[in-house]
C-alpha positions in Angstrom: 125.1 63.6 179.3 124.3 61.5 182.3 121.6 64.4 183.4 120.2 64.1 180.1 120.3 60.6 179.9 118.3 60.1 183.2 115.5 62.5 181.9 115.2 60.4 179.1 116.9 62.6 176.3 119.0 60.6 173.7 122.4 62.3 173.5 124.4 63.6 170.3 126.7 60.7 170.5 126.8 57.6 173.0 129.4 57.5 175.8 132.0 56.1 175.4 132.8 53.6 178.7 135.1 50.6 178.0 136.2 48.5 181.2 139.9 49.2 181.7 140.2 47.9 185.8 142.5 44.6 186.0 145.1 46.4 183.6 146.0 48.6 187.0 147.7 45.3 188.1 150.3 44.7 185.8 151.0 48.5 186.0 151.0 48.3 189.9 153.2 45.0 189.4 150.9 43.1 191.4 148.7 39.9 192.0 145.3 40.8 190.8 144.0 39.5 194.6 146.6 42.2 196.1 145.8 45.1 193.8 141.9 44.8 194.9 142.6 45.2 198.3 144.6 48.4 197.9 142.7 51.4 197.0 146.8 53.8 197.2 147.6 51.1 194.4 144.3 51.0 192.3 143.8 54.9 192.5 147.4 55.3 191.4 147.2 52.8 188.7 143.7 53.9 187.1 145.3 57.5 187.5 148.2 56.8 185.2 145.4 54.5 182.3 143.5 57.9 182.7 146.4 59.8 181.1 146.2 57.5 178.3 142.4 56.4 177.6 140.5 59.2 177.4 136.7 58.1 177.5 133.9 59.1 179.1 134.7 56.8 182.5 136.9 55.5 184.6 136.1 51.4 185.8 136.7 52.3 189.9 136.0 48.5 190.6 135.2 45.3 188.6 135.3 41.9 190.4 132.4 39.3 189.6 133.1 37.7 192.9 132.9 40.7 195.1 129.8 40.5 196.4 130.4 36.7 197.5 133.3 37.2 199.2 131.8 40.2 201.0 128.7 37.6 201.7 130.9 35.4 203.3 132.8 33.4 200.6 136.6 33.8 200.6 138.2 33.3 197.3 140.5 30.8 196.8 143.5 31.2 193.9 145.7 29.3 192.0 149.5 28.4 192.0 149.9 31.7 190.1 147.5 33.9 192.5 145.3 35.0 189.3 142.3 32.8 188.7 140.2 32.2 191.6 137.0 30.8 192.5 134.8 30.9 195.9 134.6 28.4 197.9 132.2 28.4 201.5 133.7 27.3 204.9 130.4 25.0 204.8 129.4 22.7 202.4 126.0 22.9 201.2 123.7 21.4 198.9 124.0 22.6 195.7 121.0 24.6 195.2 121.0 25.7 198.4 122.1 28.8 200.6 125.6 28.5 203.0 125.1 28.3 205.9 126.0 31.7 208.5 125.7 34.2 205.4 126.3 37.6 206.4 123.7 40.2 206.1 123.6 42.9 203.3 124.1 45.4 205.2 127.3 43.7 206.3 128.4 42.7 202.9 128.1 46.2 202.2 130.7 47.1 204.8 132.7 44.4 204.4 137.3 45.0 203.9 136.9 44.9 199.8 133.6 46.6 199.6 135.1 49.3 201.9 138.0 49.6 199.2 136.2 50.1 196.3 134.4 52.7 197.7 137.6 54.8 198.8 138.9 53.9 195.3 135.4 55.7 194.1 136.1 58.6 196.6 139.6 59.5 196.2 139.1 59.4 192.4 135.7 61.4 192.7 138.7 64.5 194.6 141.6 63.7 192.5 140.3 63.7 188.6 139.8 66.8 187.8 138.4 66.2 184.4 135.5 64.8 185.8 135.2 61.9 183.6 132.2 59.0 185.0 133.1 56.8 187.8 131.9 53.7 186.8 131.5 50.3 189.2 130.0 47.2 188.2 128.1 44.3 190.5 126.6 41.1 189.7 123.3 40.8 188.8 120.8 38.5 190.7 120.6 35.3 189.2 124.3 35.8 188.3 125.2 36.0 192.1 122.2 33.7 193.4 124.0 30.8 191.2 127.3 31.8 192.5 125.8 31.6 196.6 124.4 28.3 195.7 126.9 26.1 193.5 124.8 25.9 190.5 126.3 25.3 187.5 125.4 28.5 185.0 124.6 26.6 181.9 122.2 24.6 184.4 119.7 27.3 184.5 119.2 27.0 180.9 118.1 23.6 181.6 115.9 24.4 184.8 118.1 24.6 187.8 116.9 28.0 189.0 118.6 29.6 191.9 115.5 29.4 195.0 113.7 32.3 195.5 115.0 32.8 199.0 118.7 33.1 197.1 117.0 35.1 194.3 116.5 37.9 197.3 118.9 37.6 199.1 121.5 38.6 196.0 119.0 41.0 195.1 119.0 42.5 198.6 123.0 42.4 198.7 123.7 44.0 195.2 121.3 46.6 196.0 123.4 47.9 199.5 126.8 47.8 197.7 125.8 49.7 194.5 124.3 52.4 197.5 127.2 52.3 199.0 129.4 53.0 195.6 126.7 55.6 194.2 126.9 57.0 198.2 130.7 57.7 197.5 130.0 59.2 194.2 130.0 56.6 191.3 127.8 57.7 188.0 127.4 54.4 186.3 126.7 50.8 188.2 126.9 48.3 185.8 124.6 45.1 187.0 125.8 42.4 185.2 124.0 39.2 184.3 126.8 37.1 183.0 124.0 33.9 182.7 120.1 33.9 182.7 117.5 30.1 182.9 114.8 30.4 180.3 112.8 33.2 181.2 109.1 32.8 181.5 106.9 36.2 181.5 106.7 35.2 185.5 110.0 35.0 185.9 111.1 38.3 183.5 108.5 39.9 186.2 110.5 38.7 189.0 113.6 39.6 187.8 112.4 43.2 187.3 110.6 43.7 190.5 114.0 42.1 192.0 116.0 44.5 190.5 113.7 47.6 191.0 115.2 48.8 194.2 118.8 49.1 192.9 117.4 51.1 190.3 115.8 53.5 192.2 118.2 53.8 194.8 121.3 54.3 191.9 118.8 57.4 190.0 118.0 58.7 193.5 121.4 59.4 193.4 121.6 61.1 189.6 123.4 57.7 188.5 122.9 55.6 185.6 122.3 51.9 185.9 123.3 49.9 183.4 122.0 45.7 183.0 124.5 44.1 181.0 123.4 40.9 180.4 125.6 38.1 178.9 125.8 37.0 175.4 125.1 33.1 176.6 122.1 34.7 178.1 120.6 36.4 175.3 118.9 33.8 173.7 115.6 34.4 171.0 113.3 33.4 173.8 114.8 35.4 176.5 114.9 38.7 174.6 111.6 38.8 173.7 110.7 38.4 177.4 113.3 40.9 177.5 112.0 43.6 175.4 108.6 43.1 176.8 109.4 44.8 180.4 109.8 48.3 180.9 113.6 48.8 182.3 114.4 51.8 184.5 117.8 51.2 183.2 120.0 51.2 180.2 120.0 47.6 178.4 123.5 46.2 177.2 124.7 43.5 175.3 126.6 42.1 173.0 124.3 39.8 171.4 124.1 40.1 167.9 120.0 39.4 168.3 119.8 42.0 170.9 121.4 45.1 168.9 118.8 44.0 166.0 115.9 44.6 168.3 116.0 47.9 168.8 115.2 49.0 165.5 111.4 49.8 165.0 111.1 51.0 169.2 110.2 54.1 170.2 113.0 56.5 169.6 113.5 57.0 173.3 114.3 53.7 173.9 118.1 54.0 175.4 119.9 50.7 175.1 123.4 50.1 175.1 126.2 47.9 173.4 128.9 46.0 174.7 131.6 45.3 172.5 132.9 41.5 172.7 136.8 41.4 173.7 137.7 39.8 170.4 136.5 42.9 168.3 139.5 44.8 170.5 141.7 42.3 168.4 140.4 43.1 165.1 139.9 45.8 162.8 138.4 49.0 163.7 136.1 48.5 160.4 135.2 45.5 162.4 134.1 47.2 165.2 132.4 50.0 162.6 130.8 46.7 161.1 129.4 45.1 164.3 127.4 48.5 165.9 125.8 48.5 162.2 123.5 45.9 163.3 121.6 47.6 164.9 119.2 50.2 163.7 118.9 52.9 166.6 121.9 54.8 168.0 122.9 53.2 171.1 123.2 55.8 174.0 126.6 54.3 175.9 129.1 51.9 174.4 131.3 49.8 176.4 132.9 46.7 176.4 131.5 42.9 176.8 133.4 42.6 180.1 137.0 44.1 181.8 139.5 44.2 179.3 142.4 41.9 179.0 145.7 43.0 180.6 147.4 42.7 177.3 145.2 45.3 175.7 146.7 48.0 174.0 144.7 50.8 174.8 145.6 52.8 171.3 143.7 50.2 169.9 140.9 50.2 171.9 140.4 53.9 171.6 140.5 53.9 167.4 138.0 50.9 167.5 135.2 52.3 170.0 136.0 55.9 168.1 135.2 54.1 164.6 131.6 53.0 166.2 130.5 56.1 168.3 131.7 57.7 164.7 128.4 58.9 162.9 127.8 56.9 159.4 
């Protein structure tokens, strides 16, 4: 389907590839920050979710603050080693770059980059199903805030990320998702979790920024996939949006977004992202909420990894009620 998919052939039905990672923790019996630094444990633990969530995928690796830490930034938790946050061994300007980044090249070789990619490998030997192995990395201007302390509702009121920051998140994301499509991951998920107001100049930008990773993840016969927040996906914003030509599969789980669709060309591949709370509701709900848009999507997933307390059951009957044909 992937094949297909990359030669620009809409499928019979979209794949089906909900993020299931941070679940392998409570499984494991571990602190989230523990689990990620194990790839025995998180093998193990999406091994054992595989027996039970049959999709098309399997989430190898989601962290949104992977690439920062691997830049440089250690992560600091709270009293209950869950919820953490980066912070820099300098202070800088917010707005500005830390001081003594390392390079992406070495980001891309750095302890917790290193583990994800043996996750990706072991799984790519051990599952012989041969479902997707799926990875996920932050967009630019998502990581360009994170590097330089800006506030993400700040970029809807002008506080862009600098240029220089712009590249070098750009140049960063683009060695690590080589380095998981090198160890044989199918789908990279580049996730904008925030956007500023886009101008046609900077939609441009954005595109030319994130040309490289596409081309390096198809060079590989992978999929990328921009998932781009539902904050970000505002009226002006996706019609900048829908004026580029993506090398990549769109995603969102804007209600605005999945009405746009309707009226492009046929081969127009986008995808949707199912918000969390859907997993909570009914599966006519989730029937409900892919019927706003008018084009089949070609890959459904969900609107971010899903909470530990998920019951995958669930989840299964609710993205089987959308993928199913009305």
């Amino acid at each position: 389907m992937v094949k297909g998919l990359l030669q620009g052939n809409r499928q019979t039905r979209p794949l089906i590839v909900p993020i299931v990672f941070s679940l392998g923790a409570k499984i494991e019996n571990l602190s989230f920050r523990a689990y990620l630094d194990n790839p025995t444990k998180i093998s193990n633990a999406l091994r054992q979710i595989r027996t039970q969530l049959r999709t098309d995928g399997v989430a190898c690796y989601f962290d949104p603050l992977l690439e920062a830490e691997a830049l440089g930034g250690p992560q600091q938790r709270d009293e209950t080693n869950q919820t953490s946050s980066i912070r820099w061994p300098e202070s800088a300007e917010t707005g500005e770059l830390p001081a003594r980044l390392r390079s992406p090249e070495e980001a891309a070789n750095s302890p917790r980059v290193r583990a994800a990619v043996e996750v990706i490998r072991r799984l790519n030997s051990l599952l012989r199903d041969e479902p997707l192995l799926m990875a996920g990395v932050s967009g630019p201007f998502t990581l360009a805030a994170r590097l330089t302390g800006i506030d993400p509702g700040a970029m809807r009121h002008g506080h862009d990320p600098p240029e220089l920051a712009l590249e070098t998140a750009a140049a960063a994301i683009t060695k690590i998702a080589s380095a998981f499509v090198d160890a044989g991951a199918n789908l990279i998920f580049i996730r904008e979790e925030n956007l500023p107001s886009l101008t046609s100049s900077k939609c441009q930008n954005w595109v030319s920024l994130l040309a490289p990773l596409f081309n390096v993840v198809r060079f590989y016969e992978a999929m990328p996939v921009l998932q781009i927040g539902t904050e970000s996906t505002t009226s002006e914003n996706i019609e900048m949006i829908f004026q580029q030509e993506w090398d990549a599969i769109l995603c969102s789980a804007s209600e605005e977004f999945l009405a746009r669709p309707q009226g492009r060309d046929e081969n127009f591949m986008f995808g949707c992202s199912v918000p969390l709370e859907v997993l909570e509701a009914s599966e006519s709900s989730g029937a409900r909420f892919l019927g706003l848009s008018g084009a089949r999507s070609a890959l459904l997933t969900t609107d971010g990894d899903v909470p530990v307390g998920t019951d995958l059951k669930r989840l299964m009957n609710v993205f089987e009620a959308i993928a199913r044909p009305t």
